[in-house]
C-alpha positions as CSV (number, residue, x, y, z in Angstrom):
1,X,0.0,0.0,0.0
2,X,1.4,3.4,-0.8
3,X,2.4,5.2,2.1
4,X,4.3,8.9,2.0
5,X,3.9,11.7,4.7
6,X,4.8,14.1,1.5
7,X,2.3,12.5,-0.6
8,X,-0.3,15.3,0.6
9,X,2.4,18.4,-0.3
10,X,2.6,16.7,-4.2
11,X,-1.4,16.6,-4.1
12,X,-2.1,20.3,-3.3
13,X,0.4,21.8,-5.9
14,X,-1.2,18.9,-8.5
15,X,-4.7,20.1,-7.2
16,X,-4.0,24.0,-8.2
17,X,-2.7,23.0,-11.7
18,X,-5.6,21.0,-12.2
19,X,-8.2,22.9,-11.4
20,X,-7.0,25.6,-12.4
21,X,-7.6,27.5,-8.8
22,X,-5.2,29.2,-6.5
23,X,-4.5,28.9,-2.9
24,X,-2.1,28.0,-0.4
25,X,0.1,24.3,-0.6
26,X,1.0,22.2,2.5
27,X,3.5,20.4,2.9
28,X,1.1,17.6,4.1
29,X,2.2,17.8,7.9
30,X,-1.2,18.3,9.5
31,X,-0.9,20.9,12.3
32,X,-4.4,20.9,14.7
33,X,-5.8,24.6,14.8
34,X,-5.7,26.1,18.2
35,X,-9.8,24.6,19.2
36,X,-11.2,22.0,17.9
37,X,-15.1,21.3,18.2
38,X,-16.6,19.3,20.8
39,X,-17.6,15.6,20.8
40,X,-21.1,17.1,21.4
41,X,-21.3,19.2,18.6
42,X,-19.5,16.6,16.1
43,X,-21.9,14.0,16.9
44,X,-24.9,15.2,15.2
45,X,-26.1,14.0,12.0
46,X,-27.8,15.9,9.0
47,X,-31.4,15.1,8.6
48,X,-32.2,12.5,6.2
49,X,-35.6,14.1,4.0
50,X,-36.5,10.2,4.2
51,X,-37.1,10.3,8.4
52,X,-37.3,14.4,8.9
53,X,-39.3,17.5,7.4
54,X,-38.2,20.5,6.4
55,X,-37.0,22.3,8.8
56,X,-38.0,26.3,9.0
57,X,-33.9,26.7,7.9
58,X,-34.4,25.1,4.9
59,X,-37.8,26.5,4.1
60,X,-36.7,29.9,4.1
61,X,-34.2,29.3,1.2
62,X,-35.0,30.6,-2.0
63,X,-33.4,32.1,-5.2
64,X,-32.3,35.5,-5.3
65,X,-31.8,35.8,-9.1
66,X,-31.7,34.1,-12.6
67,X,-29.4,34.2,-15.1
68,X,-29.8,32.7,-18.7
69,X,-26.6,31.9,-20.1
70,X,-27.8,29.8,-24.1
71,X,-31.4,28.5,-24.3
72,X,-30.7,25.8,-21.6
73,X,-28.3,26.6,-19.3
74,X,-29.0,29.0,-16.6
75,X,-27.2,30.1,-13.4
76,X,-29.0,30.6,-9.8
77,X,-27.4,32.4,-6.9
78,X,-29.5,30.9,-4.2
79,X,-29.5,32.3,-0.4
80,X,-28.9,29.3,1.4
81,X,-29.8,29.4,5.5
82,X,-28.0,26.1,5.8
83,X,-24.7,27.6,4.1
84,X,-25.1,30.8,5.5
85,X,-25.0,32.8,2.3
86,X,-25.2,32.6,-1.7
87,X,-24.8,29.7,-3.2
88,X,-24.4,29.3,-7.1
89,X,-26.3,26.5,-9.0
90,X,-25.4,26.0,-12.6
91,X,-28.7,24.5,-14.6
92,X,-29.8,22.6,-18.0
93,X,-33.0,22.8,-19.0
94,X,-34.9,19.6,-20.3
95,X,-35.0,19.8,-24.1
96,X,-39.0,20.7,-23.9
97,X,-38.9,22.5,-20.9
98,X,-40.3,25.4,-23.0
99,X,-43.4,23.5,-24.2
100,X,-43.7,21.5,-21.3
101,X,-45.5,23.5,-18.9
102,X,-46.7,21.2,-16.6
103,X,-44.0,18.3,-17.0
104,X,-42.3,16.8,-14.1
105,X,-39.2,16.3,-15.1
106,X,-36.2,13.8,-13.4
107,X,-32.6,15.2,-12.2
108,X,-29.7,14.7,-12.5
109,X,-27.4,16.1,-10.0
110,X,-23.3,16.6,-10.5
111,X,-20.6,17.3,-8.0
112,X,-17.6,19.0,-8.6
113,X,-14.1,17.9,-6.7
114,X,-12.4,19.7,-4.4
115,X,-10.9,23.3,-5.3
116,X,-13.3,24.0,-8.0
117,X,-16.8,25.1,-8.8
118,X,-20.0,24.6,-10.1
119,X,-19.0,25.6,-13.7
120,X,-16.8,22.9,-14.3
121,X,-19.1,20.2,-16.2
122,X,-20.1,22.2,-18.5
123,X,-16.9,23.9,-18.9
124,X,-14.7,20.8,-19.2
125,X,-17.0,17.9,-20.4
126,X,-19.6,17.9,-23.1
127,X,-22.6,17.3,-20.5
128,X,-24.7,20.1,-22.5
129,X,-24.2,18.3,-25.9
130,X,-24.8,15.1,-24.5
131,X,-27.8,15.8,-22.7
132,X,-29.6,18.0,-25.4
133,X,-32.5,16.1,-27.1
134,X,-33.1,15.0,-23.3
135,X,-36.0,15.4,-21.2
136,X,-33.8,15.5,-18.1
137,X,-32.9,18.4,-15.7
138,X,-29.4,19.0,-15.0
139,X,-28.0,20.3,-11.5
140,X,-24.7,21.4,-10.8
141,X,-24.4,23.0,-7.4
142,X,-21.5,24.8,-5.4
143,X,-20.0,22.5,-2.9
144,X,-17.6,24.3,-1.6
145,X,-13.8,24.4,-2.6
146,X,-13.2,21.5,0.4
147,X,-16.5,20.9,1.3
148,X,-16.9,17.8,1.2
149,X,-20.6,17.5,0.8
150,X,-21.1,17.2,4.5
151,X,-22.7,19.2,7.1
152,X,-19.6,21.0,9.0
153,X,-19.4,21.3,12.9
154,X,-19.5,24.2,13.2
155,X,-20.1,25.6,9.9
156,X,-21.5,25.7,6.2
157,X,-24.3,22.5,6.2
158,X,-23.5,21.1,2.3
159,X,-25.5,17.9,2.9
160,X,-28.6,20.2,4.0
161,X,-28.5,22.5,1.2
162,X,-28.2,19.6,-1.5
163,X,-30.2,17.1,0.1
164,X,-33.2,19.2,1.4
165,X,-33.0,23.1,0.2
166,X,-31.4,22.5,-3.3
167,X,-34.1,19.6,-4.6
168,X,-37.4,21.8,-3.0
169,X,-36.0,24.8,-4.9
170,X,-36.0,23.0,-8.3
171,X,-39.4,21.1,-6.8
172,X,-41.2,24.5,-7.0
173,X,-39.4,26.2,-9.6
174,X,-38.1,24.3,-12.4
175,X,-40.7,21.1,-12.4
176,X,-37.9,18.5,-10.5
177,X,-40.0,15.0,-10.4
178,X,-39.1,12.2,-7.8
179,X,-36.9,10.6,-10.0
180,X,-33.1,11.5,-9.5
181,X,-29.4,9.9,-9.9
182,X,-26.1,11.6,-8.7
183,X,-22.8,11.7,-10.3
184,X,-19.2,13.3,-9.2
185,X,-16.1,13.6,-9.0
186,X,-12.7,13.3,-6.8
187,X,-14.6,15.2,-3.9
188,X,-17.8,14.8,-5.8
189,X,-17.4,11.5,-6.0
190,X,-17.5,10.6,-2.1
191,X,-20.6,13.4,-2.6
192,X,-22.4,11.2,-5.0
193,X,-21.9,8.1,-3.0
194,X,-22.5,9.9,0.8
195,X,-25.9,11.2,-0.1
196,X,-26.9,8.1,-1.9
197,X,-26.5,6.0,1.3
198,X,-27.3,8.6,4.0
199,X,-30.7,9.6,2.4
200,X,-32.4,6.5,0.9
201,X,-34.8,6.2,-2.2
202,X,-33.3,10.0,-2.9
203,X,-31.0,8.5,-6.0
204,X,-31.6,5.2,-8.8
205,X,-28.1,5.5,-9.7
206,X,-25.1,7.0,-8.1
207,X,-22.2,7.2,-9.8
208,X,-18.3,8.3,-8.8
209,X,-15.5,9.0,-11.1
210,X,-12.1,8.7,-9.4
211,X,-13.4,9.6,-6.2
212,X,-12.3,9.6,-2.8
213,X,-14.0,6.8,-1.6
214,X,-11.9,5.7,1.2
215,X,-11.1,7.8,3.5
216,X,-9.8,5.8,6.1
217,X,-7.8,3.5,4.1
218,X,-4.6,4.4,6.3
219,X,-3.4,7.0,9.0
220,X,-1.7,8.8,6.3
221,X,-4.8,8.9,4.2
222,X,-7.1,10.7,6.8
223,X,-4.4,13.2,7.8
224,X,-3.9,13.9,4.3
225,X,-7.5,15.1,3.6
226,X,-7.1,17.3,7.1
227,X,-3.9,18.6,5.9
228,X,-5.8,19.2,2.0
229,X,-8.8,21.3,4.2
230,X,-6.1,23.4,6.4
231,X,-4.6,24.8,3.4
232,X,-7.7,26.1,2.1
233,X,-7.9,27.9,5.1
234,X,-10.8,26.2,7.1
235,X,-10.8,24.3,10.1
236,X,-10.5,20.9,9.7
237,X,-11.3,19.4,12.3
238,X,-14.7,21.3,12.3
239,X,-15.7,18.9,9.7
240,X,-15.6,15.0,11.2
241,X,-13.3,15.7,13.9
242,X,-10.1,14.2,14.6
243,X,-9.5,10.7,12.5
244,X,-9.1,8.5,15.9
245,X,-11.2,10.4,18.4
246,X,-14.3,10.8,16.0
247,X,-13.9,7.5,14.2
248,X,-17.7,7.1,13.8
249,X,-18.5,10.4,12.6
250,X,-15.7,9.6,10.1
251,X,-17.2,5.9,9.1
252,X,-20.5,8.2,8.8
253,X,-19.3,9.9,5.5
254,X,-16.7,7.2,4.4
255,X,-18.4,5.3,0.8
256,X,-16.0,2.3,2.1
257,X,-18.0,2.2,5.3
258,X,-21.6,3.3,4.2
259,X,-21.7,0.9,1.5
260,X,-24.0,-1.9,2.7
261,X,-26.7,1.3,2.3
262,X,-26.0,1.4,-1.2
263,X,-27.8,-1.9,-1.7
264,X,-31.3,-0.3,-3.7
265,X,-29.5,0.9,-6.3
266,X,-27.0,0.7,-8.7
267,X,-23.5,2.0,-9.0
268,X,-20.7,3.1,-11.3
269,X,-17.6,3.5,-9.9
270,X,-13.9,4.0,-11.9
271,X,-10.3,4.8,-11.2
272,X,-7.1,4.8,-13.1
273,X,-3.9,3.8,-11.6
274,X,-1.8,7.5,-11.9
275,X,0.2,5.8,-14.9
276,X,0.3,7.7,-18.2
277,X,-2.6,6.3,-19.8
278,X,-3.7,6.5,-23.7
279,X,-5.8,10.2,-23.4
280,X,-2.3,11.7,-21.5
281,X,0.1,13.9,-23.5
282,X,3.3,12.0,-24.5
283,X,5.9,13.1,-21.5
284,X,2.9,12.8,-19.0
285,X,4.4,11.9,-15.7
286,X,2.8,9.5,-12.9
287,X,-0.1,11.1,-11.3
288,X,0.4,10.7,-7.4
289,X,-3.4,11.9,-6.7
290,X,-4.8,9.1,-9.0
291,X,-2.1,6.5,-7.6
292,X,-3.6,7.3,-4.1
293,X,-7.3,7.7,-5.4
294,X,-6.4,4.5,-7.5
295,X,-5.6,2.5,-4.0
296,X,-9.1,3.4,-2.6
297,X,-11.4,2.4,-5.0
298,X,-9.1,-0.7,-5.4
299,X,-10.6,-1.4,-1.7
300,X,-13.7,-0.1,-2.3
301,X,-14.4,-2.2,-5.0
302,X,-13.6,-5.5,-3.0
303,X,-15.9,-4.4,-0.4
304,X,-18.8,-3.3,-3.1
305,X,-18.2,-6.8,-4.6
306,X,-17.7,-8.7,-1.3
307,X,-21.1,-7.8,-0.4
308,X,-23.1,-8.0,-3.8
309,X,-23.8,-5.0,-4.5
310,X,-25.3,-3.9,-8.1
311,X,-22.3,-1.9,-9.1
312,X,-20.4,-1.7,-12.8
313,X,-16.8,-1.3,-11.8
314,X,-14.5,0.1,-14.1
315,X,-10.6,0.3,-12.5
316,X,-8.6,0.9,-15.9
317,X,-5.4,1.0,-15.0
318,X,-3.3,3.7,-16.6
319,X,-4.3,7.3,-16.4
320,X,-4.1,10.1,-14.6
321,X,-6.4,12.6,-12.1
322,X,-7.5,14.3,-15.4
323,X,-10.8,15.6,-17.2
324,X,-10.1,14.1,-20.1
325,X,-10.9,10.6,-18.1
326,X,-13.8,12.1,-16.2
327,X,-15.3,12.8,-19.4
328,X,-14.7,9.1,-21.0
329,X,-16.0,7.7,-18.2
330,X,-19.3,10.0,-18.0
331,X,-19.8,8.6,-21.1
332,X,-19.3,4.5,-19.6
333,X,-21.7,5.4,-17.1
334,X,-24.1,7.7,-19.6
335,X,-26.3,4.1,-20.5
336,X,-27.0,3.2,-16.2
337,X,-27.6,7.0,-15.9
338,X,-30.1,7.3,-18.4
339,X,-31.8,3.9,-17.7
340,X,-32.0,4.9,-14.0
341,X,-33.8,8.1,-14.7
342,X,-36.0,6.4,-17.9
343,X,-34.7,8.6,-20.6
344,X,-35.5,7.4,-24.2
């Protein structure tokens, strides 16, 4: 198993480049802030819509403004109590939506990774093309640059906003059926796979494209993630709490250990390796993120398969933590997508 206190320092300059975002590096040496939350605090859970109501939080959020970027896509800045501000949504229209009026019409919701934003699908995939004769409504919410679609402790409440606010905004607004299936990822991916087992019946298909999907997979691993949070200037321990103090919270928003709830639906799941694989430029060097990402969903699919899960896998070896990959492998997953959301 690949093991490197430095790993994290290579990851955060890799992140920048790839994302194209600034910020601080880290060295990967995880230093604890000077207060961490309480046990108390870190031990509650985000309301599942499938056991609790709305809450007056979430009913109060609404949209402040709309946007209308081509006939279909349109961009929502959306005051979020759960957040505790504006939140950005980027939206596709169904392809009738115009003619429509009274349609209900099934979403599908996509996560971005970590240090980036909810423009990147359709700013680096062709999710707009691919989805344009389609009677499908397309989601692609803010999660933060390291949020980690979780509620923090204390802090911005991600899950709340995209599990409760986010799908009753589009429920009164844009027509959003029952019908949904999730996608992401890197940080998406654990997103796409979280909500789908911590909210039940919410998702047909959830799918994860080199995502971090094991967070626990070693002692290096877990720091790692803290050390990726602290350079972005937030507390991390405000988010599960220390690895070995707050285990459970941790297991609570780990894909590895949430994944006997992902047995009523069905999954997609790829990695590469971190190898120079055939969509790399000649000269490409080894990826250390996917190497590491790679690793997890190595274990994740044993566990998946060890328990029988409905789940395409799709580990395929050589390449790198790239959009050129995320966007092939959109397209694997495109056929379960669809199916799940009964496109024709």
């Amino acid at each position: 198993m690949y093991h490197n206190h430095n790993f994290w320092g290579v990851v955060l300059a890799a992140v920048v480049l790839l994302c194209g975002c600034g910020g601080p590096t880290s060295s990967g040496a995880f230093t604890p802030p000077p207060a961490a939350p309480s046990t108390t605090s870190l031990a509650t859970s985000s309301p599942s819509p499938a056991t609790s109501g709305p809450s007056s939080r979430s009913a109060s959020a609404r949209i402040v403004a709309r946007k209308r970027l081509t006939k279909r896509e349109v961009d929502l800045p959306v005051e979020s109590p759960a957040v505790g501000g504006q939140v950005k949504v980027r939206l596709l229209l169904p392809a009738h939506y115009q003619t429509k009026k009274n349609q209900r019409w099934p979403v599908l919701y996509l996560f971005h990774g970590c240090c980036d934003s909810y423009v990147s699908w359709t700013r680096s995939t062709d999710i707009e093309q691919l989805t344009e004769h389609l009677d499908v409504l397309v989601a692609m919410p803010e999660g933060g640059l390291v949020g980690f679609y979780s509620d923090w402790q204390p802090g911005p409440r991600w899950e709340t906003f995209h599990t409760l606010e986010l799908p009753m905004l589009l429920a009164q607004n844009y027509g959003a059926g029952t019908v949904a299936a999730v996608a992401g990822l890197s940080m998406g991916g654990l997103g796409a796979l979280d909500y789908a087992a911590r909210h039940p019946g919410m998702f047909t298909v959830a799918a994860s494209f080199s995502g971090i999907v094991h967070t626990r997979l070693s002692s290096d691993e877990s720091q790692g993630y803290l050390g990726l949070i602290q350079s972005e200037g937030q507390d991390p321990l405000a988010l599960w709490g220390e690895p070995d103090a707050h285990v459970d919270i941790w297991k609570q928003h780990n894909p590895y250990d949430l994944a006997p709830q992902l047995r009523d639906l069905r999954l997609f799941i790829s990695a590469g390796n971190g190898q120079p694989g055939p969509l790399d430029k000649a000269g490409t060097s080894e990826d250390s993120i996917e190497t590491q990402i790679g690793a997890e969903n190595r274990a994740f699919a044993d566990r998946v398969q060890q328990l029988g899960l409905n789940a395409t896998i799709d580990l395929y070896g050589p390449g790198t933590h790239n959009w050129v990959y995320f966007q092939r492998e959109l397209h694997r997953a495109w056929p379960m997508i669809s199916d799940g959301l009964g496109l024709k």
